[in-house]
VODO-366004 format. One line per field, with one value per residue (C-alpha): residue in one letter; y, z, x. Coordinates in pm, 1 decimal. Layout:
N
residuo c(a/...) $
c2 c(Y/...) $
c3 c(Z/...) $
c1 c(X/...) $
END
This chain:
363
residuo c(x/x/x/x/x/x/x/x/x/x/x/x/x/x/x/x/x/x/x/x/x/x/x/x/x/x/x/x/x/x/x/x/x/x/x/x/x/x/x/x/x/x/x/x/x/x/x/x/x/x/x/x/x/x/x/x/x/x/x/x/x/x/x/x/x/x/x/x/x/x/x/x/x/x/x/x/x/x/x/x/x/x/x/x/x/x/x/x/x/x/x/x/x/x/x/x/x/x/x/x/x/x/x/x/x/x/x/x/x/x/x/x/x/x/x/x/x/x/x/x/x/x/x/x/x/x/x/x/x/x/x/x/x/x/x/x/x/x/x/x/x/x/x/x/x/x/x/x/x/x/x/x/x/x/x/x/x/x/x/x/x/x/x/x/x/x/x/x/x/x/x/x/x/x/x/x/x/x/x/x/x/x/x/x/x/x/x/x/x/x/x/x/x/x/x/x/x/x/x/x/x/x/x/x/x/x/x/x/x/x/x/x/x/x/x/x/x/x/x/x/x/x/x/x/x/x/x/x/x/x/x/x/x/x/x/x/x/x/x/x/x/x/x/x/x/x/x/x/x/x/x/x/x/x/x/x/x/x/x/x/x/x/x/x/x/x/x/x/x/x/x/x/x/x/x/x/x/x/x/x/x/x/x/x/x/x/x/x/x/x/x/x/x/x/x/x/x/x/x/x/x/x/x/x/x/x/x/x/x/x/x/x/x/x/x/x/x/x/x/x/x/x/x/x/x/x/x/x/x/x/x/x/x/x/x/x/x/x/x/x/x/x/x/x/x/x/x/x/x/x/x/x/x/x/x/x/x/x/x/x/x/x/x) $
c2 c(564.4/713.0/1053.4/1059.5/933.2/656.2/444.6/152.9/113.1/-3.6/-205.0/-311.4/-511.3/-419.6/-382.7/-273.8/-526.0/-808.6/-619.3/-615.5/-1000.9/-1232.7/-1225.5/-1398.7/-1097.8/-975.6/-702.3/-858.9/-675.2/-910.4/-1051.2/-788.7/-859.8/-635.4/-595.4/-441.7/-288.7/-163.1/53.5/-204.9/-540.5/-817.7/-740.0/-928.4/-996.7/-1032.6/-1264.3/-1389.2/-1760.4/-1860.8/-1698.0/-1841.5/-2184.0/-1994.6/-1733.0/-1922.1/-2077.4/-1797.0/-1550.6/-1579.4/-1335.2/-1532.1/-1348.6/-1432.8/-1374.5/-1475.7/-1353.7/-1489.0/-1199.2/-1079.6/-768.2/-557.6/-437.6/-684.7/-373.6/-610.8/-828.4/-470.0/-306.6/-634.6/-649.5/-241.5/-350.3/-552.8/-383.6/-62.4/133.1/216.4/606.3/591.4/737.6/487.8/561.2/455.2/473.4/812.2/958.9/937.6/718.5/520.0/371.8/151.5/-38.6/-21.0/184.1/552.6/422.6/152.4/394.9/639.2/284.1/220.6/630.1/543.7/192.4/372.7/737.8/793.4/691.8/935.7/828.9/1029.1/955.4/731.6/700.6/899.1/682.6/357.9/500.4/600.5/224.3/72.8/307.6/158.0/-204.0/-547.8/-775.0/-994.0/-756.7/-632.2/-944.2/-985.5/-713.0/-792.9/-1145.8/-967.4/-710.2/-1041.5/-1211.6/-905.3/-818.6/-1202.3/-1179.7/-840.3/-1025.8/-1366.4/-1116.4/-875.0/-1198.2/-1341.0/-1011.6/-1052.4/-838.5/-880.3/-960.3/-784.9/-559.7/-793.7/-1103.2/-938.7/-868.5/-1217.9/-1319.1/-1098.6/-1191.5/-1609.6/-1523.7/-1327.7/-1618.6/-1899.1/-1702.3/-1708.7/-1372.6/-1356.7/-1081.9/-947.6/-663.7/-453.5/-88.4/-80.9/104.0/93.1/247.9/613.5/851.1/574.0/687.8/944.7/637.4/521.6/429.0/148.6/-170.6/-450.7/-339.4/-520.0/-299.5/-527.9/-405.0/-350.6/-329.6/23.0/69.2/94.8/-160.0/32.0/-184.2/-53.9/-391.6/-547.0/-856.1/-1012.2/-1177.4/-1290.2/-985.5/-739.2/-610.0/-458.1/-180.5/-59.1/-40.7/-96.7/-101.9/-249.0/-150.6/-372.1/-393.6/-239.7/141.3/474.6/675.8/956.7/673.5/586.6/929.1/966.8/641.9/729.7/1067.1/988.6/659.1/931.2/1175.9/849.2/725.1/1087.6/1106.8/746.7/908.6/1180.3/931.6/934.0/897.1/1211.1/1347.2/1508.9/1388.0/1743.4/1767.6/1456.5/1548.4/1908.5/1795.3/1566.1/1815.9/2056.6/1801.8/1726.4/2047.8/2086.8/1774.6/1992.2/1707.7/1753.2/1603.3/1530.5/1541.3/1508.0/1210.5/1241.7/1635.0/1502.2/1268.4/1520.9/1326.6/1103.6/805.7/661.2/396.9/58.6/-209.4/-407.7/-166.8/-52.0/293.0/364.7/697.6/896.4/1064.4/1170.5/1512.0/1867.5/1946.2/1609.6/1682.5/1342.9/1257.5/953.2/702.1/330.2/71.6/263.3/142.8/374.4/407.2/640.8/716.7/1038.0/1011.5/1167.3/1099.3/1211.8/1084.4/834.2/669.8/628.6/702.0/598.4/373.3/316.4/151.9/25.4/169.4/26.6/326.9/196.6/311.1/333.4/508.8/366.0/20.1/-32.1/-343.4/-344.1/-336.6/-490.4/-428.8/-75.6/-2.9/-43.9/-420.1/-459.7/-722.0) $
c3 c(-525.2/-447.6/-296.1/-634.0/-830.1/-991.9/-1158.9/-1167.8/-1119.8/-1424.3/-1307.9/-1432.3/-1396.3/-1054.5/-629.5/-666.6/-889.4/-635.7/-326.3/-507.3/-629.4/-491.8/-888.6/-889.6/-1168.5/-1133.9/-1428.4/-1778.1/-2023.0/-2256.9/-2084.3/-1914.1/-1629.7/-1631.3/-1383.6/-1387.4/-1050.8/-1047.0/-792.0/-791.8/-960.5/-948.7/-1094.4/-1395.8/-1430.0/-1738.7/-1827.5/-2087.6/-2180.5/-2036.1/-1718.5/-1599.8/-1395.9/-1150.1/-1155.5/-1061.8/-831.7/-615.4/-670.6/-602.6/-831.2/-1003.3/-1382.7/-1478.8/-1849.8/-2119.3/-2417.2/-2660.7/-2815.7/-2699.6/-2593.9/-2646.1/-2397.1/-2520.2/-2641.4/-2759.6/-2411.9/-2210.1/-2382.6/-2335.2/-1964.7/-1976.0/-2177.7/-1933.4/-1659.3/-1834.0/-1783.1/-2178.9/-2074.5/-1760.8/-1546.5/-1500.8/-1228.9/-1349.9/-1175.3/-1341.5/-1098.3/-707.6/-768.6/-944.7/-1265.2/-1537.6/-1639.4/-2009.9/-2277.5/-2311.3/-2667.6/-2554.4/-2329.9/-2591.1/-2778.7/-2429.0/-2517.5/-2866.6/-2796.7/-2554.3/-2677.4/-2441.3/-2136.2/-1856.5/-1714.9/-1382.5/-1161.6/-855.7/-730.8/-400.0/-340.2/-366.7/-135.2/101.9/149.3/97.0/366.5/624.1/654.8/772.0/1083.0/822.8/641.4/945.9/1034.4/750.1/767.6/1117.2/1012.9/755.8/1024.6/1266.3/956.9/891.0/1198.8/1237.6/939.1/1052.0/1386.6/1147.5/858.4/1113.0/1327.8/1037.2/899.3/842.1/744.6/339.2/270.8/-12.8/12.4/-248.1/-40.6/283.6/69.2/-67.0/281.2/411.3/123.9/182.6/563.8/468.0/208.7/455.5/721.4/524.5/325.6/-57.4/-303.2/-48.0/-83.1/16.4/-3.2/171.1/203.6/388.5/472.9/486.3/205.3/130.2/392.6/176.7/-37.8/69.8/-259.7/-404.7/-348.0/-315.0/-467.0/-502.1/-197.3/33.4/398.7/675.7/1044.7/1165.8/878.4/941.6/722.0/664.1/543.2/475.1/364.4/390.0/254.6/175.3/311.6/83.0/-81.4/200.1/314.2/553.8/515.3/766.0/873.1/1105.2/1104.2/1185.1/1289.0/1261.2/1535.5/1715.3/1717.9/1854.8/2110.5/1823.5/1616.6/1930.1/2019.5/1664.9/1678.6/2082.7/1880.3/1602.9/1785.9/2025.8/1738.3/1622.5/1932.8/1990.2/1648.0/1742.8/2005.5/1816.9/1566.0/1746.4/1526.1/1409.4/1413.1/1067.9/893.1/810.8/1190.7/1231.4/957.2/1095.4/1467.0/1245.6/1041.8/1318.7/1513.8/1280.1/1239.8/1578.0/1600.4/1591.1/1459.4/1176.9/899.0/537.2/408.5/546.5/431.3/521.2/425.4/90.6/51.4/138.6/344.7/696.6/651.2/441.6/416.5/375.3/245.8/-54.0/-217.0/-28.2/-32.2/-22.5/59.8/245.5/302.0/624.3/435.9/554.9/272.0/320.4/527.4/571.5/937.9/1062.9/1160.1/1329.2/1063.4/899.9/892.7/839.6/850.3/1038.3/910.2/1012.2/896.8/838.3/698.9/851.2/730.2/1023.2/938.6/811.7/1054.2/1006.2/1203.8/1054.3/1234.6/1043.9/1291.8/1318.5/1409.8/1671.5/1818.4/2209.3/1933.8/1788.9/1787.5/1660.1/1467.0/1411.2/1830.9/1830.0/1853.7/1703.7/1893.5/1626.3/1629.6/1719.2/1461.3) $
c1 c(-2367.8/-2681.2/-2528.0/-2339.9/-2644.4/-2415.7/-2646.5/-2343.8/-1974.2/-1830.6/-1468.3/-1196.5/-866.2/-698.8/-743.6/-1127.4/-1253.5/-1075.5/-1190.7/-1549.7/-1520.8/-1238.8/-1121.4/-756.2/-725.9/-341.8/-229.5/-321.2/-320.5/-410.0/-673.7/-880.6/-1159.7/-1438.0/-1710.5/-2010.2/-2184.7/-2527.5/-2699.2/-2988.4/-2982.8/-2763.1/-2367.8/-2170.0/-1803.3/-1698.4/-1342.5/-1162.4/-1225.3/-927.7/-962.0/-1337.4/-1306.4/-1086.2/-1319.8/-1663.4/-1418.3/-1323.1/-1585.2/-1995.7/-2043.7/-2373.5/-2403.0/-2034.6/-1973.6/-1687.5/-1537.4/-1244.8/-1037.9/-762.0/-597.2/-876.5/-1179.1/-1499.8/-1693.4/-2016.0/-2018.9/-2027.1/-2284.7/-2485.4/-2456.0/-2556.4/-2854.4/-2951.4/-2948.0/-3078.8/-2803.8/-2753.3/-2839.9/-2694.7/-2447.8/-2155.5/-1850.6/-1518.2/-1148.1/-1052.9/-854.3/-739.0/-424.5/-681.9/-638.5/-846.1/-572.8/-616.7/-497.2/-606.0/-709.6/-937.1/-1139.2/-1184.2/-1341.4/-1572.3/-1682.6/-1778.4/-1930.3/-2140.4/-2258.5/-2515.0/-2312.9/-2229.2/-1883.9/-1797.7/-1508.9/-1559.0/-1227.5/-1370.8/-1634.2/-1429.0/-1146.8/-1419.0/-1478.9/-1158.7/-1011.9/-1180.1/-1094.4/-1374.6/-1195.4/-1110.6/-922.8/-762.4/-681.4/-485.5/-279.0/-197.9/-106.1/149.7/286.6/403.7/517.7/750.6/875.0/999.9/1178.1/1368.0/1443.6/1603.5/1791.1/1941.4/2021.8/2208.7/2402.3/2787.8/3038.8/3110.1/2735.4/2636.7/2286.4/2131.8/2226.7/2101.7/1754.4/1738.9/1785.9/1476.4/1303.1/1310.4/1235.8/922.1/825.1/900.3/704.8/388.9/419.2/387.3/476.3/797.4/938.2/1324.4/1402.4/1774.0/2064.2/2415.9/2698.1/2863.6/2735.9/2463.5/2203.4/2002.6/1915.4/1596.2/1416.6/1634.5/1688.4/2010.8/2327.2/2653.1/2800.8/2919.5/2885.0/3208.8/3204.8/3060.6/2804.9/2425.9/2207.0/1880.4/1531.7/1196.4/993.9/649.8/497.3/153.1/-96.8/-417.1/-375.9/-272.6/33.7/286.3/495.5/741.8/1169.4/1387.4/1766.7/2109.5/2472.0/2745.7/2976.5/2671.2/2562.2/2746.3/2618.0/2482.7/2292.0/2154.9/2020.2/1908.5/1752.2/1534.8/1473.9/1297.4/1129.8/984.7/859.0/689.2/525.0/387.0/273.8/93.2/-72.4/-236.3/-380.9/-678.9/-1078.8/-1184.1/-816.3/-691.8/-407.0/-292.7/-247.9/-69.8/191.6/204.6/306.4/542.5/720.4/751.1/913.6/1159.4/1275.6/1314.4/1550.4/1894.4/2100.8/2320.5/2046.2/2167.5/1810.5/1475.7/1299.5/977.0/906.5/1110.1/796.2/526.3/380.1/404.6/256.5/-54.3/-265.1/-223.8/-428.1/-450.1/-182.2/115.6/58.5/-298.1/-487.4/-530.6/-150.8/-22.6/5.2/-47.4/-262.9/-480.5/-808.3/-914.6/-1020.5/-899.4/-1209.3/-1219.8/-1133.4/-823.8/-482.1/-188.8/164.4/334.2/709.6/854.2/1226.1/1562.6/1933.1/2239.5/2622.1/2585.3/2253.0/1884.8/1668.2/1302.0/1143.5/832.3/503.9/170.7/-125.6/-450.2/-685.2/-1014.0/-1255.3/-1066.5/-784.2/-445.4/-329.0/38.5/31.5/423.7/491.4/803.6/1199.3/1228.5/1619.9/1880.0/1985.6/2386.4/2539.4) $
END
């Protein structure tokens, strides 16, 4: 804050306000949270009414302060906590841009402006990512805990696959294993079957799946508040010889991307040596699913996808602490194939969090 001569961070509803605080503060609109960071002094969080026995209880936030209206930003209870901490005339970083938002209405910002005339507001969406990139033990720890709960779950769901199951059965199925396992908030992308594979986005369908098709799952679950995110795949009836290959192929591109993801490495040359090697692949792709994305991989935290990106045009360099995924993927007419890993990067270099059965699982 100092480098950016932020004289506070001014916070509200969303990941930096619970990485700041501990807040149990999910989306609510109706009730926003509020929190208010100085450069020097002690910070306030403001809540709804409603919304403050859970809050002394999980935060240690000391100056915790309430209002009663709602829907609307409490205009009178934020220019108090400015008052006090001087910081009427001063310059206050918000969450204006970064894949950062503020989580309230364009409206009630322009009200925050007006409330506050001699305000400065500046984007600090660089300076939070800056810390939240690189992640405490504890929050490593976390993640890790989410990776094993995940990669169980694959091993159970795949285990359990039968010809007729629909794709939203086989979710629901990966979805209880996840919960049962530990995980909260679970999550399915998957697709199946012959002219299916380019469908990496969506989740369960009615389709129901036959002998010979691939079952394709990109999920990732929670774990106090931080997840996993990675996929792995199935055949039924077991894979060909040319789902194999595509399978070793793009596992290999993956591993040697893993070994490149070394500190002080740039992204843009990960996802360079990524793309390139993609290209180079020579099998008969239906579309390329990773230079469709633009990027490689990203981080992975609190949020799912979190910055930086695994992008050519992302200079970031990689540093001890970050956790990324790596996902360099393709389609053909035969199969998804993207076998993503979630990569803890350390000081002696990369640590794959996700190491596990990667081959495609014969059911």
């Amino acid at each position: 804050m100092a480098e950016q001569t932020i004289d506070a961070l001014l916070l509200l509803t969303g990941p930096n306000l619970v990485y700041f605080t501990g807040a149990p503060c999910g989306r609510s609109g109706s009730r926003p949270f509020v929190y208010v960071l100085p450069a020097d002094g002690d910070p306030t969080l403001i809540v709804q009414d409603g919304r403050q026995f859970e809050t002394h209880v999980f935060t240690d936030v000391g100056d915790i302060r309430t209002y009663s209206r709602l829907s609307h930003l409490p205009l009178t209870v934020i220019q108090g906590a400015l008052e006090d901490r001087g910081l009427m005339r001063g310059r206050i970083g918000v969450e204006l841009g970064g894949e950062m938002v503020m989580d309230i209405p364009f409206g009630e910002f322009l009200a925050l402006q007006e409330a506050l005339p001699d305000v400065s507001f500046v984007d600090a969406s660089s300076l939070l990512w800056r810390l939240r990139m690189i992640k405490s033990p504890a929050e490593i720890e976390r993640v890790a805990r989410a990776c094993e709960i995940t990669l169980e779950a694959y091993d159970r769901t795949f285990g359990g696959v039968e010809p007729g199951m629909s794709e939203a059965a086989i979710e629901r199925v990966m979805i209880t294993h996840m919960m049962e396992l530990g995980g909260r908030s679970p999550w399915v992308l998957i697709t199946s079957g012959a002219g299916n594979y380019d469908l990496v986005s969506k989740g369960g369908g009615s389709r129901r799946v036959e002998m010979g098709d691939m079952v394709w799952m990109d999920c990732g679950c929670q774990v106090d508040g931080y997840f996993s995110d990675f996929g792995r795949a199935g055949v039924l009836g077991g894979p060909t010889p040319a789902q194999e290959e595509a399978q070793r192929a793009m596992h290999q591109i993956t591993h040697d991307a893993i070994a490149l993801m070394q500190p002080g490495a740039a992204a843009a040359d990960i996802a360079a040596f990524c793309n390139e090697a993609v290209r180079a692949l020579g099998l008969p792709v239906t579309s390329n699913i990773s230079g469709l994305a633009a990027r490689v991989g990203h981080g992975l935290g609190m949020v799912v996808t979190e910055q930086p990106s695994l992008a050519e045009d992302d200079p970031t360099l990689l540093a001890p602490g970050m956790i990324l995924t790596i996902e360099p993927g393709i389609a053909t007419d035969y199969g998804t194939f993207h076998i993503e890993e979630n990569v803890l990067i350390t000081s002696n270099g990369p640590r794959v969090l996700t190491e596990g059965h990667w081959q495609l699982w014969a059911i």
